[in-house]
C-alpha positions, 0 to 999 in steps of 0.5 A: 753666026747663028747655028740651027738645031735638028729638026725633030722629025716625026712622031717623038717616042711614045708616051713622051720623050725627053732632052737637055742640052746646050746650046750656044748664043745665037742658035735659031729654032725656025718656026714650025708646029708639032702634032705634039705637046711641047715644055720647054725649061731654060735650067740656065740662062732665058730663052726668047720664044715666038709663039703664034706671034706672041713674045714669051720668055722662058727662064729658070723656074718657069717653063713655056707650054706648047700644045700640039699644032702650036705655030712656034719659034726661038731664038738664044740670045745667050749660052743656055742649058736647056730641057724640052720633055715631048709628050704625045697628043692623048696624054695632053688632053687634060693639060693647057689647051694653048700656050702657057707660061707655067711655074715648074715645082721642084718635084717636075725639075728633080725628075727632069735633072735624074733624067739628064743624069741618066742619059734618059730620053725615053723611058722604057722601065716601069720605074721611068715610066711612073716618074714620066707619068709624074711629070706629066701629072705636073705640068697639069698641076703647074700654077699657069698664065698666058705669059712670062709678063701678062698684062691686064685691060682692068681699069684699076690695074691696067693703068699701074701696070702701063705706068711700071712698063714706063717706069721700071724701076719705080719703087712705090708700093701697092698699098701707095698705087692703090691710094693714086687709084682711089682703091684699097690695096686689098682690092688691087691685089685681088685685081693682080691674081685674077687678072695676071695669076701672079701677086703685084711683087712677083709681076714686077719681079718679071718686069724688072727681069725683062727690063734687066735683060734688054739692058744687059744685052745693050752692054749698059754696066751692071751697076747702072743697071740696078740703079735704072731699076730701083736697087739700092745698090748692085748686089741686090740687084745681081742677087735677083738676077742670079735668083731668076736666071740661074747666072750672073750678068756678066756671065750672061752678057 
């Protein structure tokens, strides 16, 4: 039975405001916007956004940026430790201007965790409020694409991607998509970072992951899994799924 979360009613406490919680598989976030800038960091587990009608995906190592008066909704497939950090309409001016899957650094996660352990929601000390100004300073820093997978219209690109969507568990190397393509692999790396912001192994690092977790939730056997996606063996592939999502499969599942 799904349960829903308190809504946040208001404006959140100035300048910006914290929370991490957990919370339990299928828990609904209905879908609503906020006069204020939103990040929201899955520590574990992966959270499934609806954002103006975009699938994003939030696990661990990647946040979901909303700017304020963003039309959103989530749903939690799984059990799922969670931080969200508010931040107030004047301070996002200079931070993404629509919504943004952002690569978190360490410094951004080390603040929200002492945060967590201190049960701190608001800073209100001149030392809480330098490091909330910190955190702030990262998000605008954060390395960022318009999605957890993005995908690209290029006409050497578009067409590798649209085959590894199909075939997700393809093991042919860029310098061999180049060569199918008539291209250099320099040139299809280039192509990679520009149009997607991500190197080619790391996008289909994420595909796989996306692949993994329809999977995982259909109940397919972790040992089929890694072989439907390429990996030599089950352990590879668990060792990449812990890496991303902070668990285990067969904890997730």
């Amino acid at each position: 039975m799904s349960s829903r979360p308190p809504r946040i009613e208001g404006d959140p406490p100035n300048p910006v405001s914290f929370r991490t919680e957990n919370y339990k598989a299928g828990t609904v976030f209905p879908k609503k916007s906020q006069p204020w800038g939103e990040l929201n960091y899955a520590i574990t587990g992966v959270a499934d956004f609806d954002i103006e009608g975009v699938r994003y995906l939030s696990p661990p190592h990647y946040a979901i940026w909303l700017p304020p008066e963003t039309m959103h909704g989530a749903a939690i497939q799984h059990d799922l430790r969670y931080a969200t950090v508010y931040v107030e309409r004047a301070l996002c001016a200079n931070l993404p201007d629509k919504p943004s899957t952002l690569s978190i650094s360490p410094l951004l996660k080390a603040i929200l965790a002492d945060f967590a352990a201190r049960d701190v929601t608001m800073p209100e000390t001149a030392e809480d409020l330098r490091l909330a100004q910190v955190l702030v300073d990262q998000i605008r820093l954060a390395p960022r694409c318009e999605s957890y997978l993005p995908i690209s219209d290029d006409p050497l690109l578009g067409p590798v991607l649209n085959a590894l969507q199909s075939a997700p568990g393809d093991r042919h190397s860029l310098a061999e998509w180049a060569r199918r393509m008539g291209t250099t692999e320099r040139t299809l790396s280039r192509r990679c970072q520009d149009d997607l912001g991500l190197s080619f192994n790391e996008w289909r690092q994420r595909l796989k992951l996306v692949a993994a977790l329809s999977m995982v939730e259909a109940g397919e056997p972790v040992h089929r899994i890694a072989a439907q996606l390429g990996y030599s063996n089950a352990s590879a592939f668990i060792a990449m799924f812990r890496r991303m999502t902070g668990t285990s499969p067969t904890q997730m599942r």
